[in-house]
C-alpha positions in Angstrom: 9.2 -78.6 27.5 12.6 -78.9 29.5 11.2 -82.1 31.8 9.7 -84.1 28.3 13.3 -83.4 26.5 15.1 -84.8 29.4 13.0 -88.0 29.9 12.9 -88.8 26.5 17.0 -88.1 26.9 16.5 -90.5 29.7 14.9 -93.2 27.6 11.9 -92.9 29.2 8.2 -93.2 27.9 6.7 -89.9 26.7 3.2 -88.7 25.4 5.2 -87.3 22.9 8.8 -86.9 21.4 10.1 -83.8 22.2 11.3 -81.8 19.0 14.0 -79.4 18.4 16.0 -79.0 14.4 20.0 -78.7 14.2 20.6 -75.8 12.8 16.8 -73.6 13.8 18.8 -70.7 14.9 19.8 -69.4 11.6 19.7 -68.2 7.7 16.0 -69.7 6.9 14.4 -67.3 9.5 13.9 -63.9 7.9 14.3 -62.4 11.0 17.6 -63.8 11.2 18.6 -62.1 7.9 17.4 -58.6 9.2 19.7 -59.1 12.7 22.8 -60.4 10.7 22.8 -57.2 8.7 24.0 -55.5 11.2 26.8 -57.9 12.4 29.7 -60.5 10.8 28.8 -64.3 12.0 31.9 -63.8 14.5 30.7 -60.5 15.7 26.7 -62.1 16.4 28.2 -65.3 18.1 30.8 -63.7 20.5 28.0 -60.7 21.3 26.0 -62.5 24.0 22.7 -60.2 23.8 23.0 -60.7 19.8 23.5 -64.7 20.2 20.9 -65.2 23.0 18.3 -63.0 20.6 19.0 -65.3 17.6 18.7 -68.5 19.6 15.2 -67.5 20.9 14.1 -66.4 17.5 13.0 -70.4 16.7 11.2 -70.2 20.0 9.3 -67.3 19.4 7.4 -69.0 15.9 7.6 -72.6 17.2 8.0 -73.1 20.7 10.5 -76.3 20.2 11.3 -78.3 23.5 15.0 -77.6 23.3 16.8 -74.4 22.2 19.9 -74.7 21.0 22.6 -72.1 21.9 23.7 -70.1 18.6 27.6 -70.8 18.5 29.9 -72.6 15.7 31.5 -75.6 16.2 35.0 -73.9 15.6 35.0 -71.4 18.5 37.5 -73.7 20.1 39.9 -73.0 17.8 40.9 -70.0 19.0 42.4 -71.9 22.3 44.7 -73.5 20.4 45.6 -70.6 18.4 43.9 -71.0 15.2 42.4 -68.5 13.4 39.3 -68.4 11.1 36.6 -66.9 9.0 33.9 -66.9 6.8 33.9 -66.5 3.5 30.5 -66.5 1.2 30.1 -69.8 -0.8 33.4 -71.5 0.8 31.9 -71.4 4.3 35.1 -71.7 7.1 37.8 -70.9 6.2 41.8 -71.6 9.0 43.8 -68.3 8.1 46.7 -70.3 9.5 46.5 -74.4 8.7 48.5 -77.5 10.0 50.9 -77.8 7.1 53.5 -79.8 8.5 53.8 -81.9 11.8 55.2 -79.6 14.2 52.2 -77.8 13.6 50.3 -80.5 15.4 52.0 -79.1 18.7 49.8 -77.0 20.4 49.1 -76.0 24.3 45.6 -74.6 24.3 44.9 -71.2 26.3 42.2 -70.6 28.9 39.2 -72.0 27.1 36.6 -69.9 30.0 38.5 -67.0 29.6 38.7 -66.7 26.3 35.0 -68.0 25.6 34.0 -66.2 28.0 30.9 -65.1 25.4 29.5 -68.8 24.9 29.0 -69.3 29.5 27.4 -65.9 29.3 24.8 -66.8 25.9 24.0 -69.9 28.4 23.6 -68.2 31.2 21.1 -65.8 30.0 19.2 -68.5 27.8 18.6 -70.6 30.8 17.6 -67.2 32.9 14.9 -66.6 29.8 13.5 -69.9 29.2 13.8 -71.7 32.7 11.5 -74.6 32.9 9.8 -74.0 29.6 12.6 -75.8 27.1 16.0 -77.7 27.4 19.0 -75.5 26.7 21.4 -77.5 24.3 24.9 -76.3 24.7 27.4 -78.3 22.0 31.1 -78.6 21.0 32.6 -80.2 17.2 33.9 -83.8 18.0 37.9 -83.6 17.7 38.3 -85.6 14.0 36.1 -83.3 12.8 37.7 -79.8 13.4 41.0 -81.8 12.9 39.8 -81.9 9.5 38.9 -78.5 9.6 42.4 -77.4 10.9 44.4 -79.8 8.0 41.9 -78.8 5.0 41.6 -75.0 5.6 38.4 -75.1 4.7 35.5 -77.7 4.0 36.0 -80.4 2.0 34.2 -84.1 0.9 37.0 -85.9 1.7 38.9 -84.0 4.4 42.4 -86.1 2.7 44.7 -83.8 4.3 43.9 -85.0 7.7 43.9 -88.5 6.6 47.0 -87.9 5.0 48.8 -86.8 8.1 47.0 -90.5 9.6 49.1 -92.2 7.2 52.0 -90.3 6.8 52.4 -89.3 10.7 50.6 -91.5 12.6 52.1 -89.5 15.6 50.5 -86.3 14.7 47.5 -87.0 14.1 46.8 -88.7 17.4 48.6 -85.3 19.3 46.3 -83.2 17.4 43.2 -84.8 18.3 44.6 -85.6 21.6 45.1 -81.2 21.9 41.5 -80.8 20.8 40.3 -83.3 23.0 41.9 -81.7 26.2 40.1 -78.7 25.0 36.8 -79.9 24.4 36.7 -81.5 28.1 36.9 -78.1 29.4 34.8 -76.6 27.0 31.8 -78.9 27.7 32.7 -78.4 31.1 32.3 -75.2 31.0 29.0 -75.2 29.2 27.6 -77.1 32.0 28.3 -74.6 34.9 26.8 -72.1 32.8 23.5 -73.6 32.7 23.2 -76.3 29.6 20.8 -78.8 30.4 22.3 -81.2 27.4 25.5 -81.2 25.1 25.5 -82.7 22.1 28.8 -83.8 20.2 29.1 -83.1 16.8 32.0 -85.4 15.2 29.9 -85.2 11.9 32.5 -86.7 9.6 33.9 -89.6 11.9 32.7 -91.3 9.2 35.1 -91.0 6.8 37.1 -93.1 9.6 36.8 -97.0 8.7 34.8 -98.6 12.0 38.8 -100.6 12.9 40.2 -96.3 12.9 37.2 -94.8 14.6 37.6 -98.0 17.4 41.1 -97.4 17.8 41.6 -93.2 17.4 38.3 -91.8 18.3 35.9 -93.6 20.2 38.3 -93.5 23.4 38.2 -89.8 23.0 34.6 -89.4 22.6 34.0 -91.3 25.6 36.5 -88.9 27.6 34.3 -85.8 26.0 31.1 -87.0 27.1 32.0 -88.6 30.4 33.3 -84.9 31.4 29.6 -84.0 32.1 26.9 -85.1 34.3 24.3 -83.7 31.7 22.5 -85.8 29.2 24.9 -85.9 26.4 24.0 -86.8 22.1 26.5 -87.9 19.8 26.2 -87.3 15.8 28.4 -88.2 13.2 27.3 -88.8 9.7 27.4 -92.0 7.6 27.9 -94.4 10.3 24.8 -96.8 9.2 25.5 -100.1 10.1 27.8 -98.9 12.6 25.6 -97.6 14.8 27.0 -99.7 17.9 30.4 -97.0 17.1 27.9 -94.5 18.5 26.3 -96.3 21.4 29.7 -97.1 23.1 30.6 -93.3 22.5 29.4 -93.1 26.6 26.5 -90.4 25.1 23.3 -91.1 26.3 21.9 -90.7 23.1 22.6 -91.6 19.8 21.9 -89.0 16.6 20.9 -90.5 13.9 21.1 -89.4 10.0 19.2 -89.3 7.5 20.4 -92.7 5.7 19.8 -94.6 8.8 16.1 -96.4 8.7 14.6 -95.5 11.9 13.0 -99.2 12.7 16.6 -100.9 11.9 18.4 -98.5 14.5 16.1 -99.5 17.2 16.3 -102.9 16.6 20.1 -102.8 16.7 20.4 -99.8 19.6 17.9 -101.8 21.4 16.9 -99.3 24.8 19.4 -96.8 23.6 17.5 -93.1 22.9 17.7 -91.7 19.7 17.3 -89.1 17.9 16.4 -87.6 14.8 16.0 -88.3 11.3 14.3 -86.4 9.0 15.7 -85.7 5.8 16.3 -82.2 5.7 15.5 -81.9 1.7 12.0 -82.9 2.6 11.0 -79.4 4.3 11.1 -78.4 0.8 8.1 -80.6 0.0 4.3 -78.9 0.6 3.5 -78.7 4.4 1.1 -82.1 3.9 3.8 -84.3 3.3 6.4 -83.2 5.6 3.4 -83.7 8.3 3.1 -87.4 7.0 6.9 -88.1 6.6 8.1 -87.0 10.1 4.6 -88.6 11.9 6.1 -92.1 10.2 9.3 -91.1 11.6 7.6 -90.8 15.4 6.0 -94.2 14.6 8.8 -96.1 13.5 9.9 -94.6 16.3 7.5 -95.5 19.0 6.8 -93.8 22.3 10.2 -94.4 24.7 13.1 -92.5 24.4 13.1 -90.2 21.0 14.0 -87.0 19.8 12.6 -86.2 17.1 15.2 -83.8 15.0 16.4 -83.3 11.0 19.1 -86.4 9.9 21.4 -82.9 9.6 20.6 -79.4 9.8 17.9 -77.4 8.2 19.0 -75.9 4.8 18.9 -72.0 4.6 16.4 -71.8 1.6 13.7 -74.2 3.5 10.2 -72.4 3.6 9.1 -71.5 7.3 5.5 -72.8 7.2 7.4 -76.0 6.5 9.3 -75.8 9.3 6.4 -75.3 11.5 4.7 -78.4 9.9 7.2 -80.3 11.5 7.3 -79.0 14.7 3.4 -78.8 14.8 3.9 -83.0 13.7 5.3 -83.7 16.9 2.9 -81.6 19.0 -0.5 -82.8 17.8 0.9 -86.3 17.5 -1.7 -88.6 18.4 
């Protein structure tokens, strides 16, 4: 339910956390696989009909308390003039890269004109669901599809971009200054559509050292979110121990991993709301156990100010009745 996400988003005391998975529009769903038959991933996510069926698709089988809209984290390229694809087993893939410094020079286009599709997948989402479930809208933090933008493609270490850190400490910041300025109108622009909550996905901040990620990032985050007056989640992975990184992000709540025990995060985020953690790999366990591990999530938890999510998103070969374990886990919590 739309009211139960937002208080627990509000830190407030709930009979029980509300539940939504990163990722539960998407490949596990067999459904899913029959619609994307017909369409490329760019075609499904710039089609609004296409996107807005695919993002109700989790709600029809599970009913989660927030639907999240069914977009990519590197739409906002294409402001800024970078182009991209997908390729099978490579995932994304920058047909034209940041190879040298100038390339970090970039004036970004009209981000509502030219994504125009993602407003009108919100509108009608909201227009469907109305008081029934939260609509999420999102945006990819700035490090992380700088990374994109320097690699090419994916990577584990993303070296290019911290590379161009090193080497040209001046382009770095301008490029993640450029997306920054874009993201601010992006999330903007997901709120007059209809979002009830953005989250911020600066998934691999954490290749950052905590003294980098104070200095380069944090600032910017804090500009990102503050551009909103929704409830707002930040994410990044392998920030443990730094959570406090997270909590001065200006978000309202923090999203936490997998590696991050659940009863240490309270204790250090104190009244913050969180969110999350289950590991994803356990939906491949038998639906008994991923009942028993996410209810000791919701306990470690406690009652005030939760979301209970995946530590990351669900994997593509994760069996559904698994999936509706977890969601049923939350609902019949006692």
């Amino acid at each position: 339910m739309k009211d139960l996400f937002l208080a627990a988003a509000r830190g407030e005391q709930t009979e029980r956390p509300p539940v939504w998975m990163m990722r539960q529009a998407g490949r596990y769903l067999p459904e899913y696989r029959e619609l994307r038959q017909d369409y490329t991933f760019l075609e499904a996510i710039s089609t609004p009909e296409v996107a807005a069926e695919i993002s109700l698709q989790p709600w029809e089988r599970f009913q989660p308390d927030g639907i999240v809209m069914y977009s990519d984290i590197l739409t906002v390229l294409e402001p800024l003039g970078f182009s991209y694809h997908l390729e099978s087993g490579v995932g994304p893939v920058v047909e034209n890269p940041v190879e040298t410094p100038a390339d970090t020079e970039r004036d970004h286009g009209d981000v509502r004109e030219q994504l125009w599709y993602v407003g009108d997948l919100i509108e009608r989402l909201s227009a469907e669901l109305g008081s029934k479930a939260a609509v999420l809208g999102f945006a990819g933090g700035p490090f992380t599809l700088a990374a994109y933008v320097c690699e090419g493609q994916s990577s584990r270490s993303f070296m290019e971009l911290r590379r161009l850190r090193a080497e040209h400490p001046a382009a770095f910041e301008r490029l993640l200054r450029a997306f920054t300025d874009v993201l601010i109108e992006y999330v903007t622009y997901q709120e007059e559509a209809g979002a009830d909550v953005i989250q911020l996905f600066d998934t691999y901040a954490g290749l950052l050292s905590p003294a980098d990620y104070r200095e380069f990032l944090l600032p910017l985050h804090q500009e990102i979110l503050n551009a909103v007056d929704l409830p707002t989640i930040m994410f990044a992975r392998n920030l443990s121990g730094n959570l406090d990184l997270l909590a001065e992000s200006g978000a309202d709540v923090v999203g936490l991993d997998w590696t991050v025990d659940m009863i240490q995060a309270r204790d250090e985020l104190g009244d913050m709301p969180v969110q999350g953690n289950l590991d994803p790999a356990l939906l491949y366990g038998d639906p008994e156990t991923v009942t028993d591990r996410t209810r000791d999530i919701i306990a470690d938890a406690g009652d005030t100010g939760h979301i209970l999510n995946l530590g990351h998103g669900v994997d593509r070969n994760t069996p559904t009745e698994n999936v509706k374990a977890f969601f049923e886990a939350a609902k019949t919590v006692e």
